[in-house]
PDB file of N, CA, C and O in Angstrom:
ATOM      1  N   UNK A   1       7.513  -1.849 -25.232  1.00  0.00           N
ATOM      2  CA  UNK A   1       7.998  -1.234 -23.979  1.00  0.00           C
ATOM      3  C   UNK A   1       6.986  -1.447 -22.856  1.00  0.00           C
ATOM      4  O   UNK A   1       7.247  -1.539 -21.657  1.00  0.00           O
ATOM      5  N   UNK A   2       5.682  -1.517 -23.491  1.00  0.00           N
ATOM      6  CA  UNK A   2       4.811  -1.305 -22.296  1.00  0.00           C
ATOM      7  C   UNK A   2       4.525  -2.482 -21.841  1.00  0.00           C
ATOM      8  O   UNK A   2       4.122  -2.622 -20.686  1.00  0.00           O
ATOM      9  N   UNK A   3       4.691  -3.521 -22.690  1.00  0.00           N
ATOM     10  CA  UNK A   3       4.444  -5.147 -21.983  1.00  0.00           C
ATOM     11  C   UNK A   3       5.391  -5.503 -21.147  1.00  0.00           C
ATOM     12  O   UNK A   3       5.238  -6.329 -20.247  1.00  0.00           O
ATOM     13  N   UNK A   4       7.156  -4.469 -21.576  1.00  0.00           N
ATOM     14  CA  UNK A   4       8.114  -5.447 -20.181  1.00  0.00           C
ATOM     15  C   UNK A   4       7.546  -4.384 -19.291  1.00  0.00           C
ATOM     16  O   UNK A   4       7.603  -4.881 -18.166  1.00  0.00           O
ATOM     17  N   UNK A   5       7.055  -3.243 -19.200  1.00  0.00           N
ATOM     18  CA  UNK A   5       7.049  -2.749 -17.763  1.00  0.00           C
ATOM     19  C   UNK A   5       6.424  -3.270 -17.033  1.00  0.00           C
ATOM     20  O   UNK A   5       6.622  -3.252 -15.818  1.00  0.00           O
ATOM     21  N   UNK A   6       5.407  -3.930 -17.678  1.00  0.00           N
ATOM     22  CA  UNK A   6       4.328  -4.464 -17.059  1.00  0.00           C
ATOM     23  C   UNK A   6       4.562  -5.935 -16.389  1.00  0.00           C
ATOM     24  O   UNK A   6       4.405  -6.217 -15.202  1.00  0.00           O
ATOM     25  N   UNK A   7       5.009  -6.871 -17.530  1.00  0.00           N
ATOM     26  CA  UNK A   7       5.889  -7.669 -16.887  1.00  0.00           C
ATOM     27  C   UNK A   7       6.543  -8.120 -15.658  1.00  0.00           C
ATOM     28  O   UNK A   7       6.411  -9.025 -14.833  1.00  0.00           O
ATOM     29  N   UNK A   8       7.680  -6.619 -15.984  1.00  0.00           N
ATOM     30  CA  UNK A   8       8.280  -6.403 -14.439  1.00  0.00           C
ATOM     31  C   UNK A   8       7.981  -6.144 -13.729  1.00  0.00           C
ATOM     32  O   UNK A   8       8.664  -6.289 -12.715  1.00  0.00           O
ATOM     33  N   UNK A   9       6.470  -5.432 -13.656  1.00  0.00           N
ATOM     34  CA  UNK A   9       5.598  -4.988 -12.488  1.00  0.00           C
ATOM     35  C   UNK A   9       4.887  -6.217 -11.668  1.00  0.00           C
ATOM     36  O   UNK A   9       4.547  -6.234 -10.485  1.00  0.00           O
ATOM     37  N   UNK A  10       4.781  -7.127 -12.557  1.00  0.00           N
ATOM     38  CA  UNK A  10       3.644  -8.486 -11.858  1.00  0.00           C
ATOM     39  C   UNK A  10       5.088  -9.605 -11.042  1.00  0.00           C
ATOM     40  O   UNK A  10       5.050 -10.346 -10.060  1.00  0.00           O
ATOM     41  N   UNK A  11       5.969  -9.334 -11.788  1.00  0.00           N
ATOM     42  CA  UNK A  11       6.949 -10.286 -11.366  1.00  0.00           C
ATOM     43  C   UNK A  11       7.569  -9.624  -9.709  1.00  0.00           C
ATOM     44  O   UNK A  11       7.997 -10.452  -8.906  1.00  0.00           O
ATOM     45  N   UNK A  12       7.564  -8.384  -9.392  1.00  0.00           N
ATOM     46  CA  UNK A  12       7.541  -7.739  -8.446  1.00  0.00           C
ATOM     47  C   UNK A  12       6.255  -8.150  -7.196  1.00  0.00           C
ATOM     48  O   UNK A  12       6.246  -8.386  -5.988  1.00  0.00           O
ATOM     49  N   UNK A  13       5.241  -8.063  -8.313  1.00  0.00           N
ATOM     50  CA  UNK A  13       4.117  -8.250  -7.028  1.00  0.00           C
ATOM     51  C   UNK A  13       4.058  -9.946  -6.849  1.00  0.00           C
ATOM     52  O   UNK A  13       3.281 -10.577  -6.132  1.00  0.00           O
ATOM     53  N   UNK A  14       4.971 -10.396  -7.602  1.00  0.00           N
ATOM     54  CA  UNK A  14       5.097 -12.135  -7.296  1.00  0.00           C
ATOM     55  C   UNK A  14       6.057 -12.082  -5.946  1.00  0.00           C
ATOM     56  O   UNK A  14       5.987 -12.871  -5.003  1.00  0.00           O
ATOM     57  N   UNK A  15       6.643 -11.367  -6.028  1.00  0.00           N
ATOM     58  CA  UNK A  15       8.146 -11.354  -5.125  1.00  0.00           C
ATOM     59  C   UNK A  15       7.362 -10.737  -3.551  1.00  0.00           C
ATOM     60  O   UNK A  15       7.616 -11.072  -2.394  1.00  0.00           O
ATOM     61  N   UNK A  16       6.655 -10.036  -3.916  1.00  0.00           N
ATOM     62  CA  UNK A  16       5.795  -9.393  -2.642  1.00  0.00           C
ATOM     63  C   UNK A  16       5.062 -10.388  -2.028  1.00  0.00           C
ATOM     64  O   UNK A  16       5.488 -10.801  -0.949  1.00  0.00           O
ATOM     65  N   UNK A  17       4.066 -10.854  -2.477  1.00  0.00           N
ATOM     66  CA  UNK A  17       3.799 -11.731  -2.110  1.00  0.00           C
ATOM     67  C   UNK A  17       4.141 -13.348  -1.599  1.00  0.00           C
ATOM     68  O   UNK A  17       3.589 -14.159  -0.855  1.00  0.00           O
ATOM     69  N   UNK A  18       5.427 -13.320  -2.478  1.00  0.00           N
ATOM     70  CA  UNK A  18       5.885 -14.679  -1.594  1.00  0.00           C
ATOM     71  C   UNK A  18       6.229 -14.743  -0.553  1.00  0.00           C
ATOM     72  O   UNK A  18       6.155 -15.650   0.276  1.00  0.00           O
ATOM     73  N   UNK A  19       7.028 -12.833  -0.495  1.00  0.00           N
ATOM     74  CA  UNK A  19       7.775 -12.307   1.531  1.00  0.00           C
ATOM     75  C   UNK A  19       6.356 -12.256   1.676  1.00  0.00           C
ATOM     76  O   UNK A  19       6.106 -11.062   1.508  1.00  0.00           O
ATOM     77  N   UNK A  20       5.401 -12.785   1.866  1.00  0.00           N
ATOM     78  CA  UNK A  20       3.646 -12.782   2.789  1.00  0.00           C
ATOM     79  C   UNK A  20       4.158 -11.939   4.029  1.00  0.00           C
ATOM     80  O   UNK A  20       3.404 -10.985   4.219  1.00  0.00           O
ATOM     81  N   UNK A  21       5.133 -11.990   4.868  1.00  0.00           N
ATOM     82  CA  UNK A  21       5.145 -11.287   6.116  1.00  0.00           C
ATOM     83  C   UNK A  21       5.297 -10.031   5.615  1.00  0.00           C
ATOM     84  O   UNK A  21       4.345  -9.252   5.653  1.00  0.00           O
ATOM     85  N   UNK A  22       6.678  -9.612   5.005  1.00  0.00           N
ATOM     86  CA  UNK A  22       6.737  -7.878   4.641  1.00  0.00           C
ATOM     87  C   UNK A  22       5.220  -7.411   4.194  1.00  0.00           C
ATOM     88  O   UNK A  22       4.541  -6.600   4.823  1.00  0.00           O
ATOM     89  N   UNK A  23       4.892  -7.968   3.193  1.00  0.00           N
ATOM     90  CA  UNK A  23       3.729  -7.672   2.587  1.00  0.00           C
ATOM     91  C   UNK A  23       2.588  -7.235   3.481  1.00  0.00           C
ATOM     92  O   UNK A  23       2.197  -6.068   3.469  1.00  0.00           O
ATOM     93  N   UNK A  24       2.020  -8.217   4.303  1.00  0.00           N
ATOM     94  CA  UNK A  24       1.104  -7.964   5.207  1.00  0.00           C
ATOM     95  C   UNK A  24       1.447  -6.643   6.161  1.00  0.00           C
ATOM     96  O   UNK A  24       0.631  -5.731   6.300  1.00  0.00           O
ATOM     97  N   UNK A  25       2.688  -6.651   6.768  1.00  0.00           N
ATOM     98  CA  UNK A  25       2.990  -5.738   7.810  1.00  0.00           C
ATOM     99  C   UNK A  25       3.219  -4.357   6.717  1.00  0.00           C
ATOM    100  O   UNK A  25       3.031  -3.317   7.348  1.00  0.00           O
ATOM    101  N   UNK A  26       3.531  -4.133   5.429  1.00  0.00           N
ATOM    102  CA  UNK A  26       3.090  -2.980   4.650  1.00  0.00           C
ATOM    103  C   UNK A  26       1.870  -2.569   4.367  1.00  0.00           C
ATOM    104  O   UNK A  26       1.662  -1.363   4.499  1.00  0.00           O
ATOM    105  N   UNK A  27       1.048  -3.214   4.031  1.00  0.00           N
ATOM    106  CA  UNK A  27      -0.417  -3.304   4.181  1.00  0.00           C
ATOM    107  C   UNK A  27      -1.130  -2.646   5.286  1.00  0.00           C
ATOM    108  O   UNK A  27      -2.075  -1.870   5.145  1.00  0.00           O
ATOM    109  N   UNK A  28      -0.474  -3.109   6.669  1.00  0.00           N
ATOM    110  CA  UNK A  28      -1.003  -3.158   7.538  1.00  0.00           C
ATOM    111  C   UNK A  28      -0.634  -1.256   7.943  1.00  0.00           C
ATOM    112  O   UNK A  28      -1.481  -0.486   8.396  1.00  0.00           O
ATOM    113  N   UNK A  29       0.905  -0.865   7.601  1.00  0.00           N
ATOM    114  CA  UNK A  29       1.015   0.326   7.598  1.00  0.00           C
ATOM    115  C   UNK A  29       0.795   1.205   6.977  1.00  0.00           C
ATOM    116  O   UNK A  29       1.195   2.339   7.242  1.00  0.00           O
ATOM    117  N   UNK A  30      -0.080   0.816   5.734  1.00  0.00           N
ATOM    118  CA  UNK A  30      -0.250   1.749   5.064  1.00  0.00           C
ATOM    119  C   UNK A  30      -2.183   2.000   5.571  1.00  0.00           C
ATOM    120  O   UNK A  30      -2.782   3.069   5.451  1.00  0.00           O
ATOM    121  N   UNK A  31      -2.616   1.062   5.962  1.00  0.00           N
ATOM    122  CA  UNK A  31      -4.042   1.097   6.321  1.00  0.00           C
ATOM    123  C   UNK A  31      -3.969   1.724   7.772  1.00  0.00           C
ATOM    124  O   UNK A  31      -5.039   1.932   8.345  1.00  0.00           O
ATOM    125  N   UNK A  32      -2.752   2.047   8.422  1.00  0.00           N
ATOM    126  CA  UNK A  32      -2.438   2.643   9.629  1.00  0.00           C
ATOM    127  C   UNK A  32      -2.623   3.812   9.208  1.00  0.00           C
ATOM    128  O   UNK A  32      -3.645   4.453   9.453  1.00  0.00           O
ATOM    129  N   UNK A  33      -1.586   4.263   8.470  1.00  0.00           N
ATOM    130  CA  UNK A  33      -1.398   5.820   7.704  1.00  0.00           C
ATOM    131  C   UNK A  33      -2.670   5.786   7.646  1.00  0.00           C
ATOM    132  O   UNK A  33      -3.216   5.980   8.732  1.00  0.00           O
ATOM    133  N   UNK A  34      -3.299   5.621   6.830  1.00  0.00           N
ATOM    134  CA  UNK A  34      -4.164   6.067   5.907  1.00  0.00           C
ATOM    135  C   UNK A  34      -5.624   6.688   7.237  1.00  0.00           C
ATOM    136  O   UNK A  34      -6.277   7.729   7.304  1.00  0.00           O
ATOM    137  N   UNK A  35      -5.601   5.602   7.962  1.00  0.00           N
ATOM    138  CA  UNK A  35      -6.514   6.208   9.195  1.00  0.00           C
ATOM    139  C   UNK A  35      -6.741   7.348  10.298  1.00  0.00           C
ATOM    140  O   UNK A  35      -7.668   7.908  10.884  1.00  0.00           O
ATOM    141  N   UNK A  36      -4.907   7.360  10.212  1.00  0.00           N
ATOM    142  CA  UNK A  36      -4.305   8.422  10.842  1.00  0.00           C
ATOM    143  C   UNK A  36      -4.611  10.049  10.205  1.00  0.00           C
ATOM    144  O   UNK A  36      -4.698  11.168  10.711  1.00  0.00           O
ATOM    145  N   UNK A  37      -4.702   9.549   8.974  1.00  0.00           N
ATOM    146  CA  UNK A  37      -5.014  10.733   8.058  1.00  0.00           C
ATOM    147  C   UNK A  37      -5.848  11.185   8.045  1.00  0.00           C
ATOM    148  O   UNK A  37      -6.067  12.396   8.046  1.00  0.00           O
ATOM    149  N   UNK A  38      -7.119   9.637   8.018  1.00  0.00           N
ATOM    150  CA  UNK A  38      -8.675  10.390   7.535  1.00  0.00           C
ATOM    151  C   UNK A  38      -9.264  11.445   9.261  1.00  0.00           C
ATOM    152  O   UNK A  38     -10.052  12.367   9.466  1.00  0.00           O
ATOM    153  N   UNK A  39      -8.327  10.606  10.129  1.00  0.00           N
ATOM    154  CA  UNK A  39      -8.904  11.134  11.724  1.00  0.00           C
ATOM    155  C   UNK A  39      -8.107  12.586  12.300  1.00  0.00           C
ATOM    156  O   UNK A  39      -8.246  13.209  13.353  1.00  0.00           O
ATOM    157  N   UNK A  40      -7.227  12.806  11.116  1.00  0.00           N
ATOM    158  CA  UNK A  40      -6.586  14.042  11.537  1.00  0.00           C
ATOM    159  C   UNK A  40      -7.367  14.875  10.492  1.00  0.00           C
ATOM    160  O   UNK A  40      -7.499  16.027  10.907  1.00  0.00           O
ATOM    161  N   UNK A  41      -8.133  14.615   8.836  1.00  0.00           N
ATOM    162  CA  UNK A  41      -8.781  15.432   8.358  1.00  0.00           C
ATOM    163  C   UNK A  41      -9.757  15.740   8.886  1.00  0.00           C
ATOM    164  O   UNK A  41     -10.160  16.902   8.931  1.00  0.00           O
ATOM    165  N   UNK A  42     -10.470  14.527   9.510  1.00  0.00           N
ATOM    166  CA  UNK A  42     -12.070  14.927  10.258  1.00  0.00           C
ATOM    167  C   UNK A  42     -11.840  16.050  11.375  1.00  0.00           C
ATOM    168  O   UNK A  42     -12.482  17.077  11.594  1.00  0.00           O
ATOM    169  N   UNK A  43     -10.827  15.569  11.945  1.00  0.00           N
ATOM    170  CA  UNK A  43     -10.676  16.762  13.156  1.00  0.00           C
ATOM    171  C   UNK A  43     -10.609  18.400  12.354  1.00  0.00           C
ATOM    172  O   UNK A  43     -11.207  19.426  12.678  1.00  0.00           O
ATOM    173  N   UNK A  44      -9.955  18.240  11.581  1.00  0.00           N
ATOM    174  CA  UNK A  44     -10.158  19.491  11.099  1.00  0.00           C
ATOM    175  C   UNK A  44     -10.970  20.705  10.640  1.00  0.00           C
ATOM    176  O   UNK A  44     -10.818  21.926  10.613  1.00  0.00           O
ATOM    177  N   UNK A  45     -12.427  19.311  10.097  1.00  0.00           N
ATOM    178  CA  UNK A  45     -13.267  19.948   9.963  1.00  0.00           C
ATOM    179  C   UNK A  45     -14.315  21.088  11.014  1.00  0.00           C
ATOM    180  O   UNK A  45     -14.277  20.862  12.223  1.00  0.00           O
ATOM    181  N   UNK A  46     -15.025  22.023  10.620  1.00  0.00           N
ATOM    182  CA  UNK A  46     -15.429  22.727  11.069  1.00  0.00           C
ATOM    183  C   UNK A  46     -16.630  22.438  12.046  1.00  0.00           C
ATOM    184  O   UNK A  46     -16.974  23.143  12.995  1.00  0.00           O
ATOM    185  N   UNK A  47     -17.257  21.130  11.574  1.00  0.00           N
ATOM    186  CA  UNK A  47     -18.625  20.612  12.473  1.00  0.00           C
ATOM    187  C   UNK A  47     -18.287  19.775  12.605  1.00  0.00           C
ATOM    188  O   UNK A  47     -18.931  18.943  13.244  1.00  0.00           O
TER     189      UNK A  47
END
């Protein structure tokens, strides 16, 4: 079981990578998020 999941998991990230554009521009939003986040936790902090 655990070799097709896995399988199907790499054959997915084959498919990701061949759309190179989706891929990058997900990437690119998730490193958006992710900044958005760390600069709304810092604000939060107390000092």
């Amino acid at each position: 079981l655990g070799v097709r999941v896995t399988e199907v998991f790499f054959r997915r990230v084959e498919i990701l990578i061949q759309s190179r554009h989706w891929h990058v521009t997900s990437l690119d939003a998730a490193s958006f998020l992710q900044r958005k986040h760390l600069r709304s936790q810092m604000s939060s902090l107390p000092f």
